[in-house]
Structures are given as structure tokens and as C-alpha cells.
C-alpha positions in Angstrom: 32.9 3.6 -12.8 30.0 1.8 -11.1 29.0 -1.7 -11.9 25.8 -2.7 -13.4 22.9 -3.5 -11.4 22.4 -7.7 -11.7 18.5 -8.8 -12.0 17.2 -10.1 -8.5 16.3 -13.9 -8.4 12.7 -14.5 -8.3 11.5 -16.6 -5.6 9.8 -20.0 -6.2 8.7 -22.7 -4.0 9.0 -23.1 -0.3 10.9 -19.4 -0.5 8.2 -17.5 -2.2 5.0 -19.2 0.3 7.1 -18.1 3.1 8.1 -14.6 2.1 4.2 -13.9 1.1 3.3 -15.2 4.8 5.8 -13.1 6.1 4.6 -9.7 3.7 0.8 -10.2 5.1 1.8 -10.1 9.1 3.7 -6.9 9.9 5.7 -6.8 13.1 3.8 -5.1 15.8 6.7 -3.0 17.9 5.9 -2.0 21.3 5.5 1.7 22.3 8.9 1.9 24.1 10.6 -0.1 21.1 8.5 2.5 18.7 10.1 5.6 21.1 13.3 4.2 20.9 13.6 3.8 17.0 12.3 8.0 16.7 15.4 8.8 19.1 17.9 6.4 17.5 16.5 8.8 14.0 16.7 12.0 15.4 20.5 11.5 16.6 21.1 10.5 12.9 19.5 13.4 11.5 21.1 15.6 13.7 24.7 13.8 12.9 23.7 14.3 9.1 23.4 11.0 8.8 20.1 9.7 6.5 18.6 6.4 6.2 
């Protein structure tokens, strides 16, 4: 039987300033880091494997 979910902390503080500076500048990946993430993808998919 699976175990219940727990409610995530909120953040507060120092934590929560940081994570919404984090959430308003996206990584930027280069175009061979970009080409390299749809290969790693397409070997999962072909391997069944989803994420």
C-alpha cells in the first residue's frame, strides 16, 4: 500500500527571496548543450524509458 503524500514546507525568509530570484532568471543552455539533451531523450524514448 502506498504512503500518504506529506504537505511540502513553505518557504520563508532568506529561502523564499532566493528561490523567487532564481524562478525569474531561467538558465540559458547553449545550442550544443540544447542538441545534446534531444539525443540523451531520444535514446530514452527509444529504450522505453519516459521522463
Amino acid at each position: 500500500m502506498a504512503r500518504p503524500i506529506k504537505e511540502t514546507p513553505v518557504l520563508t525568509g532568506k529561502d523564499a527571496r532566493r528561490f523567487a530570484e532564481e524562478m525569474e532568471k531561467p538558465k540559458r543552455y547553449s545550442q550544443e548543450e540544447k542538441e545534446r539533451m534531444q539525443k540523451a531523450r531520444a535514446v530514452f524514448q527509444r529504450n522505453g524509458i519516459f521522463l
